[in-house]
Every structure is written in C-alpha cells, then in structure tokens.
C-alpha positions in Angstrom: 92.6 140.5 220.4 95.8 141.2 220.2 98.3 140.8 223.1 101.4 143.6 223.4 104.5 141.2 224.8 107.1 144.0 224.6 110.3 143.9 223.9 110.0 140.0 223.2 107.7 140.2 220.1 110.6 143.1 218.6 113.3 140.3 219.6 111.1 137.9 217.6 110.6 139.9 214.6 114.5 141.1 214.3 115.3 137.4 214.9 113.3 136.2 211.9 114.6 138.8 210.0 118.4 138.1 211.2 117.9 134.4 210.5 116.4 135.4 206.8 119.1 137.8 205.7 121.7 134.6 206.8 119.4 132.6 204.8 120.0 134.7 201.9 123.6 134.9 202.5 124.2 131.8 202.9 122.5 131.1 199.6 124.9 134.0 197.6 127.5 132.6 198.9 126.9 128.9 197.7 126.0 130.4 194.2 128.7 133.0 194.0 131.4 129.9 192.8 129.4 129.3 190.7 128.3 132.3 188.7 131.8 133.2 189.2 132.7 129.8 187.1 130.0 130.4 184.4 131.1 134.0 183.4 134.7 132.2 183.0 133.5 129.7 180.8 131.2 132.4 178.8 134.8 134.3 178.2 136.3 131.0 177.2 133.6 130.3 174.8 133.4 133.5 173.3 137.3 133.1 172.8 136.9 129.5 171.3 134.2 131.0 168.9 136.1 133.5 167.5 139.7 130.9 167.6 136.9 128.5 165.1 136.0 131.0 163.5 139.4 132.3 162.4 140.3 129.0 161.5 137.4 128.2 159.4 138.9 131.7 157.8 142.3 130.1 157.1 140.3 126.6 156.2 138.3 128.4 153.3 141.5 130.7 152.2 143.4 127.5 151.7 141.1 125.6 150.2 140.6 128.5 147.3 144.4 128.6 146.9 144.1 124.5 146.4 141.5 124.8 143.4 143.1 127.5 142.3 146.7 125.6 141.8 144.4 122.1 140.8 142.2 124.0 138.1 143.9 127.2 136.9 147.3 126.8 134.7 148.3 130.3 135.2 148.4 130.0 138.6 150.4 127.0 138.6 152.8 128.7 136.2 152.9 132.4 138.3 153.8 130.1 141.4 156.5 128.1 139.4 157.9 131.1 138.3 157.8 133.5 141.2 159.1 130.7 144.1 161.1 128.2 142.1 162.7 130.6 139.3 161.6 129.0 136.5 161.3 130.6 132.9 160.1 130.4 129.6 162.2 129.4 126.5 164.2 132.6 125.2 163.0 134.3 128.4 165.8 135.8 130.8 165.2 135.5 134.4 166.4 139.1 136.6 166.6 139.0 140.1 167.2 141.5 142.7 168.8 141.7 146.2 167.1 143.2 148.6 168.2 146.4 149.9 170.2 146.9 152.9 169.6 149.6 155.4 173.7 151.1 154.8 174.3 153.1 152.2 176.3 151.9 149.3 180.3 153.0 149.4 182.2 155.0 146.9 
C-alpha cells in the first residue's frame, strides 16, 4: 500500500537528487586538478620523447663521423685539407673570398 505524502515525498526526491548532483560535483571538482595536471605532464613527455629522440639522432650522426675519421684515411685527409689548408707535395692550394652583397667598382 502505498501512501501519497504530497508535496513532501517531491521535496524528498528533488533533495536526493540535489544532494547527488553536489556529490558529483564535488567529485569533478577534486579530480579536475588533477586531470588538468596529467594532460600537462602527457605534453611534457611527448616533448621529452621527441628532445631524446633528437639527440639519440645527433648521438648516432656523431658517432658515424668518429669511425669515419678513426677508420677511413680519406676522410681524415678531405678534413685536413678542407678545414686546416693543408696540401699535397707539388700541389697548389686556391682559395676564394666569399662574395659580398656590393658590386665590385670600376
């Protein structure tokens, strides 16, 4: 049997409902922070990954250029050459300015 109280069992459901949706609320807004906080440190990751990454790029580039100079003789004689000017016997060495933006006078 069910008893009609009126108005007072409507109060009691929108109560219960009111105090749920605060619940709920309340709940968001502990967690918010803190979702907030993760996506930042997902971003910061992600840029950290591709920072390692790039390095481990440079790491591996520099390493080939390392063998390359330990193990190959022409490389150790193109760099010898091209950065500290040196030549062979009976060889000439030609070197060239750079040009300039003006335009040369007459």
């Amino acid at each position: 049997m069910k008893v009609d109280l009126g108005i007072w069992s409507r109060l009691t459901q929108a109560i219960v409902a009111l105090v749920a949706i605060a619940v709920l609320l309340l709940i968001g807004m502990t967690y918010l922070p803190l979702i907030q906080q993760n996506e930042q440190m997902r971003r910061r990751i992600d840029k950290l990954d591709a920072e390692l990454e790039k390095q481990r790029q440079q790491s591996r580039q520099l390493q080939a250029e390392f063998d390359a100079l330990r193990n190959d003789p022409q490389t150790v004689e193109r760099l010898a050459r091209d950065k500290l000017g040196y030549a062979r016997t009976n060889e000439t060495v030609i070197r060239f300015e750079p040009a300039t933006g003006t335009p040369p006078s007459r």
